[in-house]
MARDO-665008 format. One record per residue (C-alpha): residue in three letters; x, z, y; residue number from 1. Coordinates in nm, 4 decimals, padded with zeros to 6 digits. Example, Ala and Ser with C-alpha at 12.3 -4.5 7.8 and 13.67 -1.06 7.14 Angstrom:
<rs>
{r "Ala", {01.2300, 00.7800, -00.4500}, 1}
{r "Ser", {01.3670, 00.7140, -00.1060}, 2}
</rs>
This chain:
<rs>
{r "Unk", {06.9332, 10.9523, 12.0018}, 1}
{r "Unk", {07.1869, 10.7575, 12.1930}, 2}
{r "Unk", {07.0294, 10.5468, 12.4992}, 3}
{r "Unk", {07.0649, 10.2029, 12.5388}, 4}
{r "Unk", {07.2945, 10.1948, 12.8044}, 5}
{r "Unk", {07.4921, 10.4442, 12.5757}, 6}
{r "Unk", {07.4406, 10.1746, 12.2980}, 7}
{r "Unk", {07.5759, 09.9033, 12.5331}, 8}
{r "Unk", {07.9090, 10.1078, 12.6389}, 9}
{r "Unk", {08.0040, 10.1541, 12.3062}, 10}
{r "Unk", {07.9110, 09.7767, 12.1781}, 11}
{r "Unk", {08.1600, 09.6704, 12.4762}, 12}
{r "Unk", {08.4217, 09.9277, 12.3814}, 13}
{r "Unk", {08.3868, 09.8101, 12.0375}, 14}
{r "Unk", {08.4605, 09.4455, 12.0843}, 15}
{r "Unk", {08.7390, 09.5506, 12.3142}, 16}
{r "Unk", {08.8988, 09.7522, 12.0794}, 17}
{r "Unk", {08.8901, 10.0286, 12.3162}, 18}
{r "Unk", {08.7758, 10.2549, 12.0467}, 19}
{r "Unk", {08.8702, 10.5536, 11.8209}, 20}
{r "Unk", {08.7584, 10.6616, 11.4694}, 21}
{r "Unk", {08.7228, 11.0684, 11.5266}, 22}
{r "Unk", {08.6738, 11.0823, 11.1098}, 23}
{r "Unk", {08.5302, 10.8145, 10.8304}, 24}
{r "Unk", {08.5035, 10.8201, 10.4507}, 25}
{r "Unk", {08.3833, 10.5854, 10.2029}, 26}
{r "Unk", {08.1087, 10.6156, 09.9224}, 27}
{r "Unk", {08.1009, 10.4361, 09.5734}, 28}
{r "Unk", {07.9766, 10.4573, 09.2261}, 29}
{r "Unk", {07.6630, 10.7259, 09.1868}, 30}
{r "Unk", {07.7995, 10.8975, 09.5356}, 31}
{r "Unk", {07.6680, 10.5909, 09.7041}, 32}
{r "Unk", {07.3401, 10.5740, 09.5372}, 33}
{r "Unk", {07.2865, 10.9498, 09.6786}, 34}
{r "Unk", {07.4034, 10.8473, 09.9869}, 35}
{r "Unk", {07.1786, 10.5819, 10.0275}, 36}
{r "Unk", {06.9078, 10.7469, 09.8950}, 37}
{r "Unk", {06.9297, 11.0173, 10.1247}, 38}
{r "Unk", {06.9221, 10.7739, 10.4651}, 39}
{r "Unk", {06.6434, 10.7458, 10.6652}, 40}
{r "Unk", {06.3284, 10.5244, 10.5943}, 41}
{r "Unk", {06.3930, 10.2759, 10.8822}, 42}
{r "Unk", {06.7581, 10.1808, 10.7156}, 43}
{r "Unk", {06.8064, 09.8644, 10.6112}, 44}
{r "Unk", {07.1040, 09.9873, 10.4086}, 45}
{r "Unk", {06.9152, 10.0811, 10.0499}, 46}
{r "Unk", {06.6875, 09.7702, 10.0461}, 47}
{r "Unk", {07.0122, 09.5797, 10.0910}, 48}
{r "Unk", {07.1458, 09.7665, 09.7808}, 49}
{r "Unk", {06.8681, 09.7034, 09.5681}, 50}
{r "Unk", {06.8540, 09.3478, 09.6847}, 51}
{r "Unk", {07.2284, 09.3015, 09.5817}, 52}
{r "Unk", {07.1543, 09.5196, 09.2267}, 53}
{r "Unk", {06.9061, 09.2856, 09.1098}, 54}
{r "Unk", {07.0947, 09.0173, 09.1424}, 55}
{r "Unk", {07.3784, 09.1469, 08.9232}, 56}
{r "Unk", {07.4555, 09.0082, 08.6305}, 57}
{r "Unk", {07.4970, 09.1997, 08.3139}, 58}
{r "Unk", {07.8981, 09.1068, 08.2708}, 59}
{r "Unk", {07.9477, 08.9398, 08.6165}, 60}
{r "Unk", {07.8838, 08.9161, 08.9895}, 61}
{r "Unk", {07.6309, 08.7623, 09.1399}, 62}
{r "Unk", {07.7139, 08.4541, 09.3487}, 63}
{r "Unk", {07.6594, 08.3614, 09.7102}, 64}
{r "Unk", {07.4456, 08.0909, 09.5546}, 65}
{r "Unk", {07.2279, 08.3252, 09.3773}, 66}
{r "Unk", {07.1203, 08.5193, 09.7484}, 67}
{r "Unk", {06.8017, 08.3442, 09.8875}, 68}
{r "Unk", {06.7049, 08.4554, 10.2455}, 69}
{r "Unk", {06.3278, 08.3460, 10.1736}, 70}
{r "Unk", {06.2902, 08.6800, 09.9124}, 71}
{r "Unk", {06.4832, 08.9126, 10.1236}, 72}
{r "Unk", {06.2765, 09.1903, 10.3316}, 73}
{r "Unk", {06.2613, 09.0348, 10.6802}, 74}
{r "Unk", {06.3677, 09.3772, 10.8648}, 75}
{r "Unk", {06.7102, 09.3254, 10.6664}, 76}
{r "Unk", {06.7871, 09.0286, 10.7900}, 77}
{r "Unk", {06.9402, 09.0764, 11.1307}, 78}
{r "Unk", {07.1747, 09.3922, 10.9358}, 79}
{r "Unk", {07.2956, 09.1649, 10.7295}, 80}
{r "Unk", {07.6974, 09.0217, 10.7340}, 81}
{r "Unk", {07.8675, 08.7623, 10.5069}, 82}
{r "Unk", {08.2133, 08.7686, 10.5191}, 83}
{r "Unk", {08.4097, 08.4952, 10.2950}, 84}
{r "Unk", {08.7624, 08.6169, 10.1423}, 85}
{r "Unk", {09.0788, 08.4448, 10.1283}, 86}
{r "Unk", {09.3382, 08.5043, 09.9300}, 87}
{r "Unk", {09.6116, 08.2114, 09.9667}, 88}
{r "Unk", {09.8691, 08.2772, 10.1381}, 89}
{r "Unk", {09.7546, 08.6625, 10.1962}, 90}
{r "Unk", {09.4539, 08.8105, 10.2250}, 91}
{r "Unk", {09.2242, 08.7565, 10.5145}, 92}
{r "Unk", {08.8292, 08.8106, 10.5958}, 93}
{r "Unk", {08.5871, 08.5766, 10.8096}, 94}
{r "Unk", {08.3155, 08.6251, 10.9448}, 95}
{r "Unk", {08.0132, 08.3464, 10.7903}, 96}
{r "Unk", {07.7511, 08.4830, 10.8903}, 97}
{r "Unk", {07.7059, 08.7837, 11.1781}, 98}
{r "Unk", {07.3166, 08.9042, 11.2340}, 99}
{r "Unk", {07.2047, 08.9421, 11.5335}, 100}
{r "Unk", {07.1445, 09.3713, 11.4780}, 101}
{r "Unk", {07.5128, 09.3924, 11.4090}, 102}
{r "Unk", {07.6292, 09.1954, 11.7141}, 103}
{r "Unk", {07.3907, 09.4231, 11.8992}, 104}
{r "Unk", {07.6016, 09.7246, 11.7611}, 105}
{r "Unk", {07.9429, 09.5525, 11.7933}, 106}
{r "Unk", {07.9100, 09.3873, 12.1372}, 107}
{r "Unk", {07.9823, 09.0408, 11.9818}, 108}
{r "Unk", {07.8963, 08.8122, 11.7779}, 109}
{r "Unk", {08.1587, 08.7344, 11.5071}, 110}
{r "Unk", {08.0333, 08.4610, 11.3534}, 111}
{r "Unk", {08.3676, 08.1817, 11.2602}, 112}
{r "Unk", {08.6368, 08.4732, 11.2996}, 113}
{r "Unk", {08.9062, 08.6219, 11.1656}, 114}
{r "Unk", {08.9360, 08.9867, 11.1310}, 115}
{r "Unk", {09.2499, 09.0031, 11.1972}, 116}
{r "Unk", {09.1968, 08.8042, 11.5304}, 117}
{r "Unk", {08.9546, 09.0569, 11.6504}, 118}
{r "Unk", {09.1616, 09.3282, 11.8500}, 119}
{r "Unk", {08.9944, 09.6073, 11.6868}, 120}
{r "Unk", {09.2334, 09.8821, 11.7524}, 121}
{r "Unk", {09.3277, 10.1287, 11.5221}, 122}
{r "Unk", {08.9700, 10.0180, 11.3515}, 123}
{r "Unk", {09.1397, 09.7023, 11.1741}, 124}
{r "Unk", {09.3440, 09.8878, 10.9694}, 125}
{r "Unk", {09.0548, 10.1001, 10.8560}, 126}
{r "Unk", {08.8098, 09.8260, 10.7905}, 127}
{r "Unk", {09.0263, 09.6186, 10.5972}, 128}
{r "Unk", {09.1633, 09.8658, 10.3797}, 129}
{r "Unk", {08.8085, 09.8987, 10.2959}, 130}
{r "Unk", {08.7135, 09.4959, 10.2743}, 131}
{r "Unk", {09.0434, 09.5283, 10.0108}, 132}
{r "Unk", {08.8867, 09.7978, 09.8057}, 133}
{r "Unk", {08.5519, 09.6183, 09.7313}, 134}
{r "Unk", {08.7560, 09.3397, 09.6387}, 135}
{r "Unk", {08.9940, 09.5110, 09.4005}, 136}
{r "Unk", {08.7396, 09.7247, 09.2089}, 137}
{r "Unk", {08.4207, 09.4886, 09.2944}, 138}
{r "Unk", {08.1787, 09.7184, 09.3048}, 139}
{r "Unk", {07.9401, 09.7996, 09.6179}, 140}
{r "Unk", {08.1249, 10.0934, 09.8487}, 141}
{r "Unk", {07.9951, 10.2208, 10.2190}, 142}
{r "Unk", {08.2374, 10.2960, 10.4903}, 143}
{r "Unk", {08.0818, 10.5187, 10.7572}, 144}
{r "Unk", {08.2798, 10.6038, 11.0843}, 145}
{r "Unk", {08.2414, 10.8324, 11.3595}, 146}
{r "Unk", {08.3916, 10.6215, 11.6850}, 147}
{r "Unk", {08.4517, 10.7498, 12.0039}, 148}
{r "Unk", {08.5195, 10.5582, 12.3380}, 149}
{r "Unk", {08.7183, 10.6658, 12.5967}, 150}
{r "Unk", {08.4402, 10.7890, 12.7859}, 151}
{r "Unk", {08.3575, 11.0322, 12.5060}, 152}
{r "Unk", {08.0854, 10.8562, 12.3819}, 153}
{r "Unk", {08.0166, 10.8543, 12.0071}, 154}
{r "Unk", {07.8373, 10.6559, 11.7716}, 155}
{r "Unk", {07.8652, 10.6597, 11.3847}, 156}
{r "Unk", {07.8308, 10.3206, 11.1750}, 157}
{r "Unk", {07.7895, 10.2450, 10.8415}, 158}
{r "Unk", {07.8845, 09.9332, 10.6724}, 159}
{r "Unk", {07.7636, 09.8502, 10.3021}, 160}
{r "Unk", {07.9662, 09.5619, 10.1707}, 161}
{r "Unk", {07.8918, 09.4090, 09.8157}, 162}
{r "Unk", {08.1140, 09.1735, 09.6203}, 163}
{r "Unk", {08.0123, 08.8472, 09.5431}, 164}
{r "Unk", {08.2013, 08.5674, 09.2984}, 165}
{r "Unk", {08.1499, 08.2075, 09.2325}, 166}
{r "Unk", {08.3002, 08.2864, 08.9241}, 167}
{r "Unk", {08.1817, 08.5927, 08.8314}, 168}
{r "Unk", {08.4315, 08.8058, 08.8603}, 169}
{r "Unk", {08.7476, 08.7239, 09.1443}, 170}
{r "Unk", {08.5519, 08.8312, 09.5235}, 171}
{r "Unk", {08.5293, 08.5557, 09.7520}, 172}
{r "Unk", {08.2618, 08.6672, 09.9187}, 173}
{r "Unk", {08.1641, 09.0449, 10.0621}, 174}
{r "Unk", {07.7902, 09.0734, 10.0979}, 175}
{r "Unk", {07.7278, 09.3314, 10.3793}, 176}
{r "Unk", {07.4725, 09.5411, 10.5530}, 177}
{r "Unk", {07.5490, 09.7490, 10.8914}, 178}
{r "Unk", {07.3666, 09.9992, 11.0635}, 179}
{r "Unk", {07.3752, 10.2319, 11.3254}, 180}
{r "Unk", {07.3319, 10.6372, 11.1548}, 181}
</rs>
């Protein structure tokens, strides 16, 4: 296990964009319930997952409306992101809601910004390619990366991201977990 100083380096490379990704894939559909299930105990992923599954709706998404902080597990909390989507005139994510776990891991908090303002390197592309899939084919998918800083340091990171609609079915909303493998 990574120390924190080591934790600290790569949080600062990160929000410098002074990273690379050394290898990442993504996870949906029964994959990702494998995945998931197969993650250790102290993960907030999974209990972010089930959170999000019981709030589905039979033949639509849940709503940002229908997540209520109060009934969530309290060691989820600071994993969790919120990131509202925009579609007019192209496709863009911000940051609502950053916790405080994830700017730990990132070196920043993102809370009010742009993606695309972010200087994440060779990372943006990644990460919103990703963003753009859950919205296409809303269904919950996992992105985990392997990132290396120029030191040589690296650090893997998974990110679960949800869809959410106020309509029930166009994503305006990506419901998201992050944590540190």
């Amino acid at each position: 296990m990574a120390s924190e100083k080591a934790y600290r380096e790569l949080a600062s490379s990160l929000a410098r964009g002074d990273t690379t990704v050394s290898r990442y894939f993504i996870v949906q559909g029964a994959e990702l319930e494998r995945y998931l299930n197969e993650l250790p105990a102290k993960s907030p992923l999974p209990e972010v997952y089930r959170y999000w599954t019981n709030l589905r709706h039979e033949d639509s998404l849940p709503a940002r409306g229908d997540l209520d902080p109060t009934t969530m597990d309290s060691r989820t909390l600071p994993s969790i992101v919120m990131i509202d989507v925009e579609d007019e005139p192209q496709r863009r994510f911000r940051y609502r809601l950053v916790g405080t776990a994830v700017g730990n891991i990132f070196g920043a908090d993102y809370t009010g910004r742009y993606l695309d303002e972010m200087g994440l390197g060779d990372t943006f592309a990644r990460v919103v390619a990703f963003y753009s899939l859950v919205c296409n084919d809303p269904q919950p998918a996992l992105l985990k990366g392997s990132y290396e800083t120029r030191s040589g340091l690296m650090f893997d990171v998974a990110r679960l991201a949800m869809p959410l609609s106020d309509n029930g079915s166009r994503v305006d909303t990506l419901f998201c977990a992050v944590d540190k493998i």
